[in-house]
MIKOLMAR-70800 format. One record per residue (C-alpha): residue number from 1; y negated, z, x. Coordinates in Angstrom, 3 decimals, m for minus. Each point is the difference from the previous one (the first is absolute). Example, Ala and Ser with C-alpha at 12.3 -4.5 7.8 and 13.67 -1.06 7.14 Angstrom:
% MIKOLMAR-70800
<pt num="1" y="4.500" z="7.800" x="12.300"/>
<pt num="2" y="m3.440" z="m0.660" x="1.370"/>
% end
This chain:
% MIKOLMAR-70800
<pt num="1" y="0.000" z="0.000" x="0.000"/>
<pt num="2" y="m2.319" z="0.737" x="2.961"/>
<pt num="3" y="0.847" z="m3.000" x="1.942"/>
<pt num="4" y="m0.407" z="m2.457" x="m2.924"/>
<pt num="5" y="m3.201" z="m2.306" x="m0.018"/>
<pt num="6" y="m1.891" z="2.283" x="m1.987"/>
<pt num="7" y="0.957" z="3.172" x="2.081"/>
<pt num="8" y="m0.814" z="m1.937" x="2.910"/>
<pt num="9" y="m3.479" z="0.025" x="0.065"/>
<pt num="10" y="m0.006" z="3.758" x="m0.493"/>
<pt num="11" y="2.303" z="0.567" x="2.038"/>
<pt num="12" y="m1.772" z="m1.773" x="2.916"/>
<pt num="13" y="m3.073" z="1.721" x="m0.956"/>
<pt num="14" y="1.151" z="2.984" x="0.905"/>
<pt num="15" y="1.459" z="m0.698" x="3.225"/>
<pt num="16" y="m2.961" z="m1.768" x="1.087"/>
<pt num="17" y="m2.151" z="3.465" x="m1.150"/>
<pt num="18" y="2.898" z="2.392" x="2.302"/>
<pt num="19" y="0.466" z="m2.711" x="2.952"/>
<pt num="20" y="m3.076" z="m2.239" x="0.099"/>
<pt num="21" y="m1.873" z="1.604" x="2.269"/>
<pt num="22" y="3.037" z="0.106" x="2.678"/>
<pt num="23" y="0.986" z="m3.625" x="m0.982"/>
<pt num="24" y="m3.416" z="m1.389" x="0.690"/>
<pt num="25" y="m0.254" z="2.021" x="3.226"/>
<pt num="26" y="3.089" z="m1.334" x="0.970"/>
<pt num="27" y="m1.129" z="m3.742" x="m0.824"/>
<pt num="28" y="m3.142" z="0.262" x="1.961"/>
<pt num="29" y="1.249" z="1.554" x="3.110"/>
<pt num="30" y="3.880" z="m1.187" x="0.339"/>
<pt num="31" y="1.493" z="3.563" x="m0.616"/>
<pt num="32" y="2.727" z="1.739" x="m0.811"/>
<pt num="33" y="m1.377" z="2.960" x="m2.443"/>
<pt num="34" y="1.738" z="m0.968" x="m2.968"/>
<pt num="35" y="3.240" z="m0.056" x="1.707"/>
<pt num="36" y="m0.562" z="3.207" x="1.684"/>
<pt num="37" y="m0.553" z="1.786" x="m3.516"/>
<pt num="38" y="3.393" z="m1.827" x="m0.976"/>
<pt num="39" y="1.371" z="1.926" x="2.510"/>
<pt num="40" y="m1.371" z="3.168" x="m0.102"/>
<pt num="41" y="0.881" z="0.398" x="m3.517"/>
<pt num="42" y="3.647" z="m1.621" x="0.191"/>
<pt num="43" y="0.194" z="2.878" x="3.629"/>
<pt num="44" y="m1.239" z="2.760" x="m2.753"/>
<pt num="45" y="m3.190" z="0.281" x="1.682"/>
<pt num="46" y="1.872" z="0.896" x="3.246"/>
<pt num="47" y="m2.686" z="m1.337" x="2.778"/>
<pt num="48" y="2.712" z="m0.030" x="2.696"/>
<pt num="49" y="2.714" z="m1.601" x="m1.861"/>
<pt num="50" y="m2.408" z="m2.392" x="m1.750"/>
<pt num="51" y="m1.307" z="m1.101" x="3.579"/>
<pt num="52" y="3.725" z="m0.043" x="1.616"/>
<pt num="53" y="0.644" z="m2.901" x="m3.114"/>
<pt num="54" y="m3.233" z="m1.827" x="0.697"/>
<pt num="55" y="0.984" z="0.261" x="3.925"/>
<pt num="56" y="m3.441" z="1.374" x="0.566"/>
<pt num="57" y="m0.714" z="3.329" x="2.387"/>
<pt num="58" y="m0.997" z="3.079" x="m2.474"/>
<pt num="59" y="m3.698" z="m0.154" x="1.015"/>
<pt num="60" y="m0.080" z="m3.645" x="m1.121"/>
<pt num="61" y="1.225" z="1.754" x="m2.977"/>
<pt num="62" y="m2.611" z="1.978" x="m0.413"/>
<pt num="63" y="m2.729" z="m2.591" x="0.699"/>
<pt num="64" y="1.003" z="m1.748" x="m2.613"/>
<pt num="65" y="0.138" z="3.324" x="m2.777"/>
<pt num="66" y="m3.218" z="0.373" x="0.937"/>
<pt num="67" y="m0.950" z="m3.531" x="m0.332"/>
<pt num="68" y="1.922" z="0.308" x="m3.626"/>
<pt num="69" y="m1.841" z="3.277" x="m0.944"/>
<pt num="70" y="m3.522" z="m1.656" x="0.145"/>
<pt num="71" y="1.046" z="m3.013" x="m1.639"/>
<pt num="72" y="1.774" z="2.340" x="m2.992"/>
<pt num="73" y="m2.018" z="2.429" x="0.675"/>
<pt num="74" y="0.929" z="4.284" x="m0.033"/>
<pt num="75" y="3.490" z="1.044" x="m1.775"/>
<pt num="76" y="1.553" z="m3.399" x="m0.022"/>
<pt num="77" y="2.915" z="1.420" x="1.724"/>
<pt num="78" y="1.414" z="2.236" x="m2.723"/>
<pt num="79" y="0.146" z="0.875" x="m3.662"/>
<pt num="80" y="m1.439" z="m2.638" x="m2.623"/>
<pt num="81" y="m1.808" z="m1.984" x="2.726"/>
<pt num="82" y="3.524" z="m0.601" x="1.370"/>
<pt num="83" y="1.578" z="m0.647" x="m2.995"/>
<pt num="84" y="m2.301" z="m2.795" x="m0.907"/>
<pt num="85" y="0.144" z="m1.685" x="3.179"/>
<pt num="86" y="3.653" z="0.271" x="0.243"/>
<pt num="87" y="0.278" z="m1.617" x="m3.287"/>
<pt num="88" y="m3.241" z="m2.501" x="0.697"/>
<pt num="89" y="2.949" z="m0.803" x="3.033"/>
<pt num="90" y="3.101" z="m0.690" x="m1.630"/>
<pt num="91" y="m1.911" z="m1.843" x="m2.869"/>
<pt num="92" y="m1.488" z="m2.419" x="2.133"/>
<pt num="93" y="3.390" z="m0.412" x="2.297"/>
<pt num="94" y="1.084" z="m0.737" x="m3.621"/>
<pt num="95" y="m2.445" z="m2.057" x="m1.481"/>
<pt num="96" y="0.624" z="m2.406" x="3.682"/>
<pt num="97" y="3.932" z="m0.536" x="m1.167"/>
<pt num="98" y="m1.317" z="m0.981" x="m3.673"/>
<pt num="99" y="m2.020" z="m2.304" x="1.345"/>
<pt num="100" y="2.237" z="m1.342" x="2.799"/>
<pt num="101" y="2.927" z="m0.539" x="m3.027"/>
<pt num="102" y="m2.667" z="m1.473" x="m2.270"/>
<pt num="103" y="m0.602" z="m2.734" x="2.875"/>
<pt num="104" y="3.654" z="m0.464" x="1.136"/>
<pt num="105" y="2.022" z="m2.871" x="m1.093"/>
<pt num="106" y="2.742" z="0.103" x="m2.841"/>
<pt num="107" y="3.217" z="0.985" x="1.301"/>
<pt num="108" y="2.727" z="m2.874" x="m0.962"/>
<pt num="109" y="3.026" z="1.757" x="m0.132"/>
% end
């Protein structure tokens, strides 16, 4: 119901409200912030073992929580803040398979 054309455009209004600001920073300047909030989240918000599956050293790590926390600003890491952006996440990792099986070509079986 979410994922259908009409959900769509709601749905990908509120990603782009949670993530914009990280997407467009990542656009402009060729990083990897997105990502590393993937990670952090999927590493429950472990900074070590979110940097050992990025293959980045621990102050990297950091760098880039910082970097998030002034994009997301104060409390992003936990509670609703996190809850929204973990969904805002998985919808939008969603909403890209919709629209990559919307645009792939009929099976023939």
């Amino acid at each position: 119901l979410l994922l259908s054309e009409a959900g769509q455009e709601h749905v990908q209004t509120f990603v782009d409200r949670r993530l914009g600001p990280v997407q467009r920073y990542d656009a402009i300047r060729g990083t990897a912030l997105l990502e590393t909030l993937e990670v952090f989240f999927a590493s429950e918000a472990n900074v070590a073992a979110a940097a050992e599956r990025l293959f980045i050293h621990v102050n990297t790590m950091y760098q880039r929580l910082d970097r998030l926390e002034k994009l997301l600003g104060d409390g992003w890491r936990t509670g609703d803040r996190a809850l929204e952006l973990r969904l805002a996440i998985r919808l939008q990792q969603l909403l890209a398979g919709s629209v990559r099986k919307s645009i792939s070509p009929p099976t023939t079986q």
